[in-house]
N, C-alpha and C positions, 0 to 999 in steps of 0.2 A: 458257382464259379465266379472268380471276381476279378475282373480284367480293369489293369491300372489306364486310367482316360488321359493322363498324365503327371511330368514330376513338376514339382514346384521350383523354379529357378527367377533370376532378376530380382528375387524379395531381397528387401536392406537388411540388414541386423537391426535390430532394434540398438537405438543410443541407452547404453548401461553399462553400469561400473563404468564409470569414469568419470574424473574431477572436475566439479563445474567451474571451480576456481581457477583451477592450474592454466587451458587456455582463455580463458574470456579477460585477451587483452586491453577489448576498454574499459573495463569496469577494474583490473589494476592501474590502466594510465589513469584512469580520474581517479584512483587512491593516491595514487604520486603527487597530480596535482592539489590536491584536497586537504591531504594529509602525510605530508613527506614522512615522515619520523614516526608513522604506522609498521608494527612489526606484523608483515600478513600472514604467518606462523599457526594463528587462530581458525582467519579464513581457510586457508589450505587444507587444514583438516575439515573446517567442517565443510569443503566442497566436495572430500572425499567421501566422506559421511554420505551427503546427500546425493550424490550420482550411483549410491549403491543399488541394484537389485532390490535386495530386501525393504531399503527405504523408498523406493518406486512403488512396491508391491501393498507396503502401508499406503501410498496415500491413492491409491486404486482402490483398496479396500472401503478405507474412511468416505470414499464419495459413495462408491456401491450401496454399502451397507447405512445407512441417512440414517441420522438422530430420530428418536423415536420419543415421543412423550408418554411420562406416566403421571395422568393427575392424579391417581386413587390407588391405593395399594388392595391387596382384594378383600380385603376386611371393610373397605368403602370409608379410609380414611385418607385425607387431603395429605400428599405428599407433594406434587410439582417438581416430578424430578425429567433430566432428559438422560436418555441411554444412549451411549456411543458405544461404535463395533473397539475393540482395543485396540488396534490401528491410531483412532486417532488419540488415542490417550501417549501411543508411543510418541507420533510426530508431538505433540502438545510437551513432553517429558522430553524430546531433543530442542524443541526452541527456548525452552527455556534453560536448560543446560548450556546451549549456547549466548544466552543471554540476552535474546532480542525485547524481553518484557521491560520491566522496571529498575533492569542492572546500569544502565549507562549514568543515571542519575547519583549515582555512588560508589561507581569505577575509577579508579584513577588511574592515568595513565594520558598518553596524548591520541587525543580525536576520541572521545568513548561512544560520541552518536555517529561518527561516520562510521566506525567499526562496525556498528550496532544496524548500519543503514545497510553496507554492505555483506553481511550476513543475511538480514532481510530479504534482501534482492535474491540471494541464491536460495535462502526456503524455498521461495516464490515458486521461484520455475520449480521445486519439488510437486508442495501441496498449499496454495495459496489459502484456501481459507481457512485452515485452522487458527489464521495468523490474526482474525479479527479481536477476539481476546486478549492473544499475546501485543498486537496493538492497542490495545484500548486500555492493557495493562501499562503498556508506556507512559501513556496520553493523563492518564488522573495522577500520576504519581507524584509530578511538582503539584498539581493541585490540590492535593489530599494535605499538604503542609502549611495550607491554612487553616488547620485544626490542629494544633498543635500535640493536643491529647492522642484522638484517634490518630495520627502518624507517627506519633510514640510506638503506639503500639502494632499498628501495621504495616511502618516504614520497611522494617525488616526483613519482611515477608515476601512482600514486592519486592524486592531488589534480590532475591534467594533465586538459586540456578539450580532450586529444584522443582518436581510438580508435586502436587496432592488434589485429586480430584475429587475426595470424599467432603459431603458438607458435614463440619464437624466446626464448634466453636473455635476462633482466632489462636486461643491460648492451646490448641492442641495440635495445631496445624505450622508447619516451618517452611512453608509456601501460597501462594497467596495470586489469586485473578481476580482482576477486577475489570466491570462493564461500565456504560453506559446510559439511561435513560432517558431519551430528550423528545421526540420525537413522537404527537401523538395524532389521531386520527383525521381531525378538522384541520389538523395547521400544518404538518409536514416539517418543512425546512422553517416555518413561521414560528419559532416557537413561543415568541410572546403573544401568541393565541392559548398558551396553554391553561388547561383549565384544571389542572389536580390542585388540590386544596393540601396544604399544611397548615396544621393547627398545633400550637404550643401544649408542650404536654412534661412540661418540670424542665428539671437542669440535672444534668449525673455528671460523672468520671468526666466522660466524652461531650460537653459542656451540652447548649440548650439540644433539647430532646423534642420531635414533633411528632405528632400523627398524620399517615398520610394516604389520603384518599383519593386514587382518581385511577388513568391506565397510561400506558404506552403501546403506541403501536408498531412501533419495532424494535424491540428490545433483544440484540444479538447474546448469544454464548449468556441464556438463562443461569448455567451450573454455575458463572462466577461468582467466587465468594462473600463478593460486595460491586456496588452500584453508586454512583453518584448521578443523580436523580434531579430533575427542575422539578421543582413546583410552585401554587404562587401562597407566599405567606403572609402574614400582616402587614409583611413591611413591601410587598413586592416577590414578584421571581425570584426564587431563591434556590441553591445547590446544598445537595442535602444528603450525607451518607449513608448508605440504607444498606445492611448486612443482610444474610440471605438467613445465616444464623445468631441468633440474637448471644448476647452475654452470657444471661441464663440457661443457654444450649434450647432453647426453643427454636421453632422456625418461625421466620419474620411472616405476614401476611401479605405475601407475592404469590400470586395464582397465578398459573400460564394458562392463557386460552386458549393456545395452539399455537404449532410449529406453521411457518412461510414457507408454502411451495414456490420456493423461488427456480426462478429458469437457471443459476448455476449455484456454484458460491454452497456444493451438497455437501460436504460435511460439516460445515458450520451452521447450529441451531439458532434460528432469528424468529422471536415469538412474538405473539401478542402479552398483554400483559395486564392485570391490576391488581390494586394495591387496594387495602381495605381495612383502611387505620396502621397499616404498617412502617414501623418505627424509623426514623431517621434521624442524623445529627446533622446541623446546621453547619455547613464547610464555607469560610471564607464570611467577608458580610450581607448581613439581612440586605432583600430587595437588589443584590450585584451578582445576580444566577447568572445573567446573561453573556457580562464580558467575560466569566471565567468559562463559561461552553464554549466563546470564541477564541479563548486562549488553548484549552482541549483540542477544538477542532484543529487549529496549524499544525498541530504534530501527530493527528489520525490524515489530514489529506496530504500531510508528507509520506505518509506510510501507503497513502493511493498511490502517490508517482511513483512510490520506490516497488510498490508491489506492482505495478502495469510495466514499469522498466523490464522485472523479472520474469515478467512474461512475456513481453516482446523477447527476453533474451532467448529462450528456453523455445518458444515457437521459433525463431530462426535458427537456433541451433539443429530443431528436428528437420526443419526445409532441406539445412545445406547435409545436415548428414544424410538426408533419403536420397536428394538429389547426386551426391556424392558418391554412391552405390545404383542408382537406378538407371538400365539401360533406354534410350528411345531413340527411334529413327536411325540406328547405326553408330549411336553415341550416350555417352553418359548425362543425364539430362544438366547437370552443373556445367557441362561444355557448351551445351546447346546457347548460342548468341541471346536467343529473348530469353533464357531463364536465367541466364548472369546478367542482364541487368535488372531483374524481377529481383534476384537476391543481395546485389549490391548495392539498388535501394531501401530493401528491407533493414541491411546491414546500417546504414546510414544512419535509419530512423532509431536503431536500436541503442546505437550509440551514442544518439545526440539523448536520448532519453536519458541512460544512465547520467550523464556528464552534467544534464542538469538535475537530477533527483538528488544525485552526491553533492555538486551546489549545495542546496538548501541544509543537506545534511552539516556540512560545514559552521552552516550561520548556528546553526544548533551550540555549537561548540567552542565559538566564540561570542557568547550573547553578550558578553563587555565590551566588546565593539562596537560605537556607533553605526560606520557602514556595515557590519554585518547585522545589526538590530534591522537596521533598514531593511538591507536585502533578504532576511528571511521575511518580513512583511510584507515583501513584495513578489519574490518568486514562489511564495509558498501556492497560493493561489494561481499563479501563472501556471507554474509545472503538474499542479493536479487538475488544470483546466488541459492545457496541449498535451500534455503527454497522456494521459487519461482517455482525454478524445481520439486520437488517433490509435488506440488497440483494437478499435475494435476492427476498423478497416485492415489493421498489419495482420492480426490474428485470420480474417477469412482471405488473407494473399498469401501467408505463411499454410494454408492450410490448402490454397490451391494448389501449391508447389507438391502436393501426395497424392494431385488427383482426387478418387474417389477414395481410396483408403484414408483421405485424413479426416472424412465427411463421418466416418465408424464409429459405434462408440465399443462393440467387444465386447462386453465385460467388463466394463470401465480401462482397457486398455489403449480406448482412444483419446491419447493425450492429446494431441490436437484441439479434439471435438471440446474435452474440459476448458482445456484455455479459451475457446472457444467462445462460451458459454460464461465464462469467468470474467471477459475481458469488459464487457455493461459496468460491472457494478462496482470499480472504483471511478467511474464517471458520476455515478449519480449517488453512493452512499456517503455520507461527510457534505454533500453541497454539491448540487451538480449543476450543468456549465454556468446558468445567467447568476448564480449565489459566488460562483468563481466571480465573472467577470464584475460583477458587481462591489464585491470583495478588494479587488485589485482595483476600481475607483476610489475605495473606501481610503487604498494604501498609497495612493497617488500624490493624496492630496497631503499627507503629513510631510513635514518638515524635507524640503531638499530630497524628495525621493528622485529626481530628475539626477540630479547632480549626482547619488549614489549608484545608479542605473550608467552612468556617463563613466564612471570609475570602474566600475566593473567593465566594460568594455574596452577601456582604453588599452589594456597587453594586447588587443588588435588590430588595434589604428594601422593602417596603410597596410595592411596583410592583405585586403581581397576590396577593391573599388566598391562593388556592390554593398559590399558590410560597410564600409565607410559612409554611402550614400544614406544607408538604412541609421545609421549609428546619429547622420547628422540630424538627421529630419526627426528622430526620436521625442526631443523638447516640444518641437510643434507639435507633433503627435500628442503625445502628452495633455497638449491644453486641449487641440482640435477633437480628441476622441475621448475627452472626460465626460463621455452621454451615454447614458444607458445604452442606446440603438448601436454606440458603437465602440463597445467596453469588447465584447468577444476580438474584435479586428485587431483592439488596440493591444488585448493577452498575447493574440499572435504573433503581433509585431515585435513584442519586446521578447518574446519566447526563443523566436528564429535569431532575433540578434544574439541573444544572450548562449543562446547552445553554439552558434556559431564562432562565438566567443572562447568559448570555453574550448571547444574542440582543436581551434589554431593554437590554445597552448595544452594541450594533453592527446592529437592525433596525427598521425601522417600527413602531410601534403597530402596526397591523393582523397585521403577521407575530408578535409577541412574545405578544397577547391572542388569535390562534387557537392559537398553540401551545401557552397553557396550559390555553385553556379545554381542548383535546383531551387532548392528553398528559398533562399537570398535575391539574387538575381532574377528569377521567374523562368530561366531557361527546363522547364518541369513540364508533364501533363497532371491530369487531374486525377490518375489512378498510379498506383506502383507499378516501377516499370521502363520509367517512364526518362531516366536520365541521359544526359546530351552525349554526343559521342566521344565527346574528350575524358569524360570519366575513366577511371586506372580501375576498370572492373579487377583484375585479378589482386593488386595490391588490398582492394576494399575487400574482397572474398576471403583471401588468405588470411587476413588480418581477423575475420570475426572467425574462420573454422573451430567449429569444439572439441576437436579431438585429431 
């Protein structure tokens, strides 16, 4: 006999079907500001797209079901292949439809990286890491155009808004990913400790030709088509094209040695890796690998700020809608006093994130400009240090606000727990914090970067006393805190000016005056939560709701 113990009442709906674009106010005000003459036409479907059920249900799947390596087919021949559940081959065939790989490069039209940045952002809060790829496909594609040949022939392909996941020769594929390999065991983020050898091996179509021997020990999304690779050659560290299918339809000599059990980041494949005499062409000039990795790297750790934004977005969206439905103490917990200001500063942070990730996005799009040359040299690294670092803290306050349900993982229907989990590793993959802070001394010191930091800020002047004080004392800063010991204080400094900046001209009064009285002013604690009583909780609440 089966007697009911009880019914299930107070549960939320889950947030589905519904557009991630349509409400997420700030992230259209920073497209106003950023990119007036933006038709968001593109976005709005594809927010539609991605708040679907079904497209939920793929990126559940794609983490559930983890890449799987096959180095030997069963005849005990060396294949190196990784198998994905078809989940993520669908997500991998929507981002590239939507164009967030190698299209902006050959787009026309006005803003084609901020579009490209803001598409990104709402993947994100989808299924973040399949995006490693589809970044890393952005990231070599001006660089691949120092071989003039080889971008001949694989420009095309890159920039195509379709997928092809089979490895199959260039000439017979009309789409195209490409990785990275930099990064090996003894050196890490060091990478002029590298020790893979390239050795000259003729000249063809695709001009000099090497042999290349050594490994990597992180070599993300194995299945991409091609690789551009450090190693060191006669002349020095060199970048070096390296196909996974060679010309010939042979496979190149890249052995994977195993998949990363990494703590999140589960449907994207990050292997070990070596090479063993495996072929490459020589990209850009002998002995110059290194500045072209650090030109790579600016536009993968703009793709950290933009993808940590899209998770901050996405974890506060699920806060305010659980809270927004969940009953406690005789009220809806979004009523309850300490959870509106839990969520009005989560809102804050979420906001000031986008407003600078879109920033940088902008300098992208006007690289003819002096001051935007400057400022993408300089916030790039700012914004994937601050914003970066602060996920991981929003994500376990976003996840307080469920209680114990958002600690779950279900079946991988614990979106929470994934953001969770997700939110480490745009802090530390691409360069993490002292490689930031370090970075932005690097950018400090070039030509007038004071005076372009002073320009950027000036649509503020006299707007909030605080910011004015923080704005003056900036230059000092500048000289005072160009040391090592005090590069992270100095990222900070300029981070808070600069969002706080940006926010008085793309947010309400209420969001722009709690942000500085907290951040700016120091009127703050030291956990979320924590803001002064003048704050317009419900104007800041109302403003981020998703639906």
């Amino acid at each position: 006999m089966s007697v009911p113990t009880h019914e299930v009442f107070n549960q939320p709906r889950p947030l589905a079907d519904y557009n991630l674009f349509e409400n997420n106010r700030p992230l259209q005000a920073a497209l106003k500001l950023n990119a007036p003459q933006l038709d968001p036409a593109e976005l709005q479907a594809l927010g539609a797209l991605l708040g679907t059920r079904e497209m939920q249900t793929h990126a559940r799947l794609a983490n559930v079901h983890a890449p799987q390596l096959r180095s030997h087919d069963r005849y005990g021949h060396r294949i190196d292949e990784v198998e994905f559940h078809p989940s993520y081959h669908a997500l991998m065939a929507a981002a590239t439809e939507a164009g967030l790989h190698g299209t902006p490069w050959t787009q026309r039209g006005p803003s084609p990286h901020v579009l490209r940045a803001a598409g990104f952002m709402l993947f994100t809060e989808l299924e973040p890491s399949i995006l490693c790829p589809i970044s890393m496909t952005y990231a070599v594609t001006p660089a691949l155009r120092r071989n003039e040949a080889v971008y001949a022939d694989w420009g095309p392909g890159l920039a195509s808004r379709g997928y092809d996941p089979a490895l199959k020769p260039w000439r017979d594929k009309g789409a195209f990913t490409m990785g990275m390999g930099m990064t090996e065991k003894q050196g890490g983020s060091d990478v002029r400790s590298n020790t893979t050898d390239a050795v000259p091996d003729g000249e063809d179509h695709w001009g000099p030709r090497f042999r290349i021997t050594g490994h990597k020990w992180f070599l993300s999304a194995p299945m991409c088509d091609a690789f551009l690779v450090l190693a060191r050659a006669p002349a020095g560290l060199s970048c070096f094209f390296l196909p996974r299918i060679l010309p010939d339809g042979t496979r190149n000599a890249l052995h994977i040695l195993r998949l990363k059990d990494k703590l999140g980041n589960k449907a994207n494949a990050s292997s070990e890796v070596e090479f063993h005499g495996a072929i490459g062409w020589l990209v850009g000039e002998p002995g110059r690998g290194v500045p072209q990795i650090l030109e790579m790297g600016t536009m993968t750790r703009m793709d950290c700020a933009l993808g940590t934004s899209g998770l901050m977005r996405q974890a506060l969206s699920i806060a305010l809608d659980h809270t927004a439905q969940r009953e406690a103490f005789g009220k809806r917990l979004i009523d309850q006093p300490a959870m509106r200001n839990v969520l009005a500063d989560l809102a804050l942070e979420s906001e000031a994130a986008t407003a600078l990730a879109l920033r940088v996005a902008r300098a992208f799009d006007r690289a003819g400009d002096e001051q935007e040359r400057i400022m993408a040299r300089v916030l790039t690294p700012i914004a994937k240090f601050w914003v970066c670092k602060r996920g991981s803290h929003f994500g376990q306050e976003a996840m307080e606000c469920l209680g114990g349900n958002g600690y779950i993982e279900e079946n991988g229907e614990g979106v929470m727990a994934r953001i969770y989990r997700e939110m480490p590793v745009n802090s530390i993959w691409e360069g993490a914090g002292n490689i930031m802070a370090l970075d932005l001394l690097r950018a400090t010191r070039q030509a007038d970067a004071g005076g372009a930091i002073a320009q950027e800020l000036a649509p503020a002047k006299g707007a909030h006393p605080a910011l004015d004080r923080l704005a003056d004392a900036l230059p000092g800063r500048l000289e005072q805190m160009a040391t090592e010991p005090q590069a992270r204080r100095l990222a900070q400094e300029v981070a808070l000016a600069v969002q706080a900046a940006l926010l008085y001209q793309s947010a309400p009064g209420a969001v722009f005056d709690a942000f500085c009285a907290s951040r700016v002013a120091g009127d703050w604690g030291q956990v979320f939560g924590t803001l002064p009583p003048g704050a317009d909780f419900d104007a800041i609440i109302d403003r981020a709701m998703p639906r």
